[in-house]
N, C-alpha and C positions, 0 to 999 in steps of 0.2 A: 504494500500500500504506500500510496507516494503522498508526501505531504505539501501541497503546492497554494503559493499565494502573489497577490496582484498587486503591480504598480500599475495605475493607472493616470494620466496628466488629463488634464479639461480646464480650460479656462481658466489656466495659469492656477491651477493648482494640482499639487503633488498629491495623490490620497491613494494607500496604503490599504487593502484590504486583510484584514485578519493580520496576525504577528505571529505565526507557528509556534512550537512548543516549547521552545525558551530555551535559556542554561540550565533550570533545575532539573528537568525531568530524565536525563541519564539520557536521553538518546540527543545524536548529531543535531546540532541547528546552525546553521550558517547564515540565517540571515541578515545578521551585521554584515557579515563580509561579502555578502551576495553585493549588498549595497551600495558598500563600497567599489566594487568595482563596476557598480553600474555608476560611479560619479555622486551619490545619493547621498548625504549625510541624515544622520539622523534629527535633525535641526533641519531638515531640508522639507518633511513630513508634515503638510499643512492638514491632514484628516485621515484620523486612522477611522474605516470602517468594522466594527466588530459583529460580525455576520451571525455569529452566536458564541456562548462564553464555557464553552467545553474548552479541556486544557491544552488542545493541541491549534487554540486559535488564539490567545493570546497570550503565551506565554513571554514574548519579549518588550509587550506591552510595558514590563521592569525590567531592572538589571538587581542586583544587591551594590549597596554602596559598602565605603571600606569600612563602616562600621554593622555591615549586616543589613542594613535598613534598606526596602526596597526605592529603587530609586525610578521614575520613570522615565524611561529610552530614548521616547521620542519629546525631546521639551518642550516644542510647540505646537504641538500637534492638540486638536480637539478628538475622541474618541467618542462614534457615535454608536449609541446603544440602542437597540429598541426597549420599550419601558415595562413590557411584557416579559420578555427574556431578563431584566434586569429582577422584577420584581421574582421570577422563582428562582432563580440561583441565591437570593440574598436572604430565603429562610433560615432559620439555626439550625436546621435539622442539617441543612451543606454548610453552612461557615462552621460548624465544630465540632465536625466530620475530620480524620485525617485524610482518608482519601481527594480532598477538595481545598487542600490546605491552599494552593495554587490562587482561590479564590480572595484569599486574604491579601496575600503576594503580588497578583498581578491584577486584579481588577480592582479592587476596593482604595488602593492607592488611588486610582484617577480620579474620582469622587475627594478625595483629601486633600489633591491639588489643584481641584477646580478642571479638572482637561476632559471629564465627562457631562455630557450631549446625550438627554433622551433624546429622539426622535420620532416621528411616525412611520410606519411600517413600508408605505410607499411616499416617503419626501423625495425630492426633486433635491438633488446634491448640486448638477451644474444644467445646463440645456441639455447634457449628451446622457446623463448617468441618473438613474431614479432608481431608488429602493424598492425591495418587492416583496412581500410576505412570501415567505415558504415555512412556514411552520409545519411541524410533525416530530421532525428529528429534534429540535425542541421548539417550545411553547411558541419564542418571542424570533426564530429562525430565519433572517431575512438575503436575498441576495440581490445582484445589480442588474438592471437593463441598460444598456450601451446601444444606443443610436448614436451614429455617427458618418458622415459621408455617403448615406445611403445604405451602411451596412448594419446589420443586429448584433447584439453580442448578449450572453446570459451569464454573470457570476454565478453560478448555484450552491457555493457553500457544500451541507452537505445531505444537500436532498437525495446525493448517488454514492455509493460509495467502491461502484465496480461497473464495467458498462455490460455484465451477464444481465444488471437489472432493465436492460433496456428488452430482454424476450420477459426477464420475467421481475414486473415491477413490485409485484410482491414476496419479495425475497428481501429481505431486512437484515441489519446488525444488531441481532436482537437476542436479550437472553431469556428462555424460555420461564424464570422462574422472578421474573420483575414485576416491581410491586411500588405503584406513587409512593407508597411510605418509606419504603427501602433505599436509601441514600445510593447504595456499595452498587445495586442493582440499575441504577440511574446512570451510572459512569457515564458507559460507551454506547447506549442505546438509543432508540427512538424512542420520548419522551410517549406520542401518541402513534401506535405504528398505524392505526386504520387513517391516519392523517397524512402522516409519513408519505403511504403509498398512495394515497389519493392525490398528493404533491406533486410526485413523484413520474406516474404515470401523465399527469395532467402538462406539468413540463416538456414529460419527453415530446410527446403529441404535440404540443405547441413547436419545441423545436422543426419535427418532421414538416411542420407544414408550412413552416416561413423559410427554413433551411439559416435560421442564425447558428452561428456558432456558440458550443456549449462551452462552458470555460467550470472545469470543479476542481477539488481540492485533494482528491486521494484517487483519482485513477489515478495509472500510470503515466510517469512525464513524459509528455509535456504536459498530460495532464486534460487537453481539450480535444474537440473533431465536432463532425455535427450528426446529426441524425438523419436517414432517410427511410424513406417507407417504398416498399416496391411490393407488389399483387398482396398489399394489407399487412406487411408482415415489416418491422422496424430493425433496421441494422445501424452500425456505428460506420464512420468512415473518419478515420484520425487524421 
């Protein structure tokens, strides 16, 4: 599974979708230095989108400063959240959770230094880029529509998490014994799976039938392609 995310420019401004899974969490993250060598400073970032607040989407949202304190990465950056997704991640039942510790760490910082942004579910970021509800995978789950020069484009976050689900959109990341109560059980799943997939499928189909380009976050990189339909039946084409 590949973990992939979007620099996007529009009317002079830089914005940053989702921040991958950081320094804490033991696996690779390069995207400082992805950065950097795209010319990007972290001070460069005028809006970071936070598509939803699972830990492999904002994790470099912080760094730790030299006294342990998290510090946040991008300093000028506004971080926009939907107020849906905001409000259930920030029950007690996840902030004092260890498996959600992340939450402490790298979201709750923004809010303490001012750099968090609710927004509405479909706002209008620039002329080219509007928000879009995808809820399922969780509550408050949003990605991007990109018109631009006549062409489409769809951030999807992670309404997908493999392009099998394009034969079969009910096929989910899901653990058979999850329970809204159950923190441990919430981790890595579909919050609402019969949502999930009605997202899910509802996308793809949309894809097939304007032919925009899919852009998500864990297929394989590069990550994107589009969808086409031929005698009713939906294939991927990378």
């Amino acid at each position: 599974m590949s973990f992939t995310y979007y620099l996007v420019r529009s009317e002079h401004k830089t914005i940053l979708v989702d921040t991958g899974v950081g320094t804490r969490s033991g696996r690779k993250s390069h995207l400082d230095k992805t950065l950097l060598d795209m010319q990007v400073a972290p001070e460069d970032i005028d809006l970071v989108v936070l598509t939803h607040l699972h830990f492999d989407h904002v994790g470099w949202n912080t760094v730790d400063a030299g006294d342990g304190t998290p510090r946040v990465f991008f300093p000028r950056a506004q971080f926009l959240v939907q107020q849906t997704e905001w409000d259930y991640w920030m029950r007690p039942k996840f902030l004092t959770h260890p498996w959600f510790k992340y939450l402490t760490q790298c979201v709750l910082p923004l809010q303490e230094t001012g750099q968090l942004q609710f927004v509405e579910p479909d706002a209008a970021l620039t002329a080219d880029l509007t928000l879009r509800p995808l809820a399922g995978h969780t509550p408050g789950q949003v990605g991007i529509e990109i018109v631009s020069a006549g062409q489409k484009a769809s951030i999807i976050a992670d309404v997908s998490h493999h392009p099998m689900q394009i034969d079969h959109p009910e096929w989910s990341l899901d653990n058979p014994y999850w329970s809204a109560d159950d923190p441990e059980a919430s981790r890595l799943v579909n919050v609402d799976v019969a949502q999930a997939i009605a997202t899910r499928t509802r996308i793809f189909n949309e894809a097939a039938d304007d032919g925009r380009l899919l852009m998500t976050c864990h297929w394989n990189y590069p990550s994107m392609g589009r969808i086409r339909r031929r005698k009713g039946k939906l294939f991927f084409e990378g």
